[in-house]
C-alpha positions in Angstrom: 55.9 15.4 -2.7 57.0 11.7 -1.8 55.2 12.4 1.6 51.7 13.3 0.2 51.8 10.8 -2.0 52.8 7.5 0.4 49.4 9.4 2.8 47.2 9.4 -0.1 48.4 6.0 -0.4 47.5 4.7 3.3 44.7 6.8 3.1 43.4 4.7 -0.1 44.2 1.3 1.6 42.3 2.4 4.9 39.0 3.4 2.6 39.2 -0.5 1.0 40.0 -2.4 4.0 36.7 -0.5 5.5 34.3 -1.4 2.5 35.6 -4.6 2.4 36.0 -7.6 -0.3 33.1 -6.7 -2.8 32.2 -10.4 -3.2 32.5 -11.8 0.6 28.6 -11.5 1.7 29.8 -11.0 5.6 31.4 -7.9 4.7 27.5 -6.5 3.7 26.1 -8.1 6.5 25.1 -5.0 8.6 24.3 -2.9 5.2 20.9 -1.7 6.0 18.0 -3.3 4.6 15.7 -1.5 1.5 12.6 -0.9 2.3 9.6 -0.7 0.3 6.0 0.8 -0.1 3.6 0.0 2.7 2.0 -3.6 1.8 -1.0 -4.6 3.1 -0.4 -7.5 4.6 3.7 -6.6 5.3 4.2 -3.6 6.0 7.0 -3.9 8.5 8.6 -6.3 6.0 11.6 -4.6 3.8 11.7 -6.1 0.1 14.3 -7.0 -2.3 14.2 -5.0 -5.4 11.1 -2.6 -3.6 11.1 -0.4 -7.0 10.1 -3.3 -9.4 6.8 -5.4 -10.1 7.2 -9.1 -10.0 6.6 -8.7 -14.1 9.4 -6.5 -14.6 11.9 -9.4 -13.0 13.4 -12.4 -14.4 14.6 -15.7 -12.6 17.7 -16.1 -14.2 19.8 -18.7 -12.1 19.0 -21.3 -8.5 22.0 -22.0 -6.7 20.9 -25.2 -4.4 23.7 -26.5 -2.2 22.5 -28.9 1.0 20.1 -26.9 2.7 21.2 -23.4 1.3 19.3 -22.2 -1.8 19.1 -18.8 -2.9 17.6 -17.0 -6.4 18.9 -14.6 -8.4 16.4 -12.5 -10.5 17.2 -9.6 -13.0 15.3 -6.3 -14.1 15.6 -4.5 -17.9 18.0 -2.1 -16.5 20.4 -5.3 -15.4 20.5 -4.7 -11.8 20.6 -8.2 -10.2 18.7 -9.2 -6.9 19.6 -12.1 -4.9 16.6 -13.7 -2.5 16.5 -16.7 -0.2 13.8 -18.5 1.0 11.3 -16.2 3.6 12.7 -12.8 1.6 10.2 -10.8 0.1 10.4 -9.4 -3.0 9.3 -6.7 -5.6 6.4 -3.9 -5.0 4.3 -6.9 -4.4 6.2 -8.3 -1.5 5.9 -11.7 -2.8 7.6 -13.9 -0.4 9.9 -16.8 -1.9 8.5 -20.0 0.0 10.7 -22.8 -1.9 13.6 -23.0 -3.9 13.9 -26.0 -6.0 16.8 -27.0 -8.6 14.9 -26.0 -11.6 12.3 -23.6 -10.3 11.1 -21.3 -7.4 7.6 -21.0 -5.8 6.6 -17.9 -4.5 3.5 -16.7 -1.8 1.4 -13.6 -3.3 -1.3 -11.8 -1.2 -4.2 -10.5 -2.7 -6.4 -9.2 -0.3 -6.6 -12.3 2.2 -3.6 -12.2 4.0 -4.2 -15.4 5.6 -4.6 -17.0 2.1 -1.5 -16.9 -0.3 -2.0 -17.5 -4.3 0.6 -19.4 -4.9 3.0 -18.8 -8.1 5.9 -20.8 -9.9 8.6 -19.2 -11.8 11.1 -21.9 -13.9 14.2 -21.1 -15.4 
């Protein structure tokens, strides 16, 4: 008995120590990417949060440090997405073009794809 449970044990500690911390980002690093439905003008690009409209998300927090911004945006179901700038995002494929302290700006395409609309979403 003492031998099946010390290998269920080990066994346990080998499955965590190959997920990896849950909060260190290098550990998801080679996760693969979520891809989205065919966008006009992006349709190799994947997209953060692919199932959602940009209506049905919520810019809830900027973290700006130097020159490393990122965005963090929630749904009604409470799933959080985290972008950066140059990520796309949402069925739309918006893609985040700045990151500012209080607010983001964001590149839509219509049906140019060689001219943006631009929108702003503030905290």
């Amino acid at each position: 008995m003492r031998y099946w449970i010390t290998a269920l044990f080990c066994c346990a500690q080998c499955g965590f120590a190959a997920n990896g911390d849950p909060f260190n980002r290098e550990s998801h690093a080679n996760l693969p990417a979520t891809t989205s439905a065919l966008s006009f003008c992006h349709p190799e690009q994947s997209a953060v949060a692919p199932h959602r409209s940009l209506q049905q998300l919520r810019l809830i927090g900027i973290f700006k440090e130097k020159q490393q911004a990122e965005a963090w945006f929630i749904d009604e179901e409470k799933h959080i997405f985290s972008v950066k700038v140059g990520d796309f995002v949402a069925t739309e494929k918006a893609q985040i073009h700045q990151i500012e302290k209080n607010q983001i700006t964001l590149w839509l395409w219509k049906t140019q794809c060689d001219k943006p609309e631009l929108i702003q979403r503030k905290l």
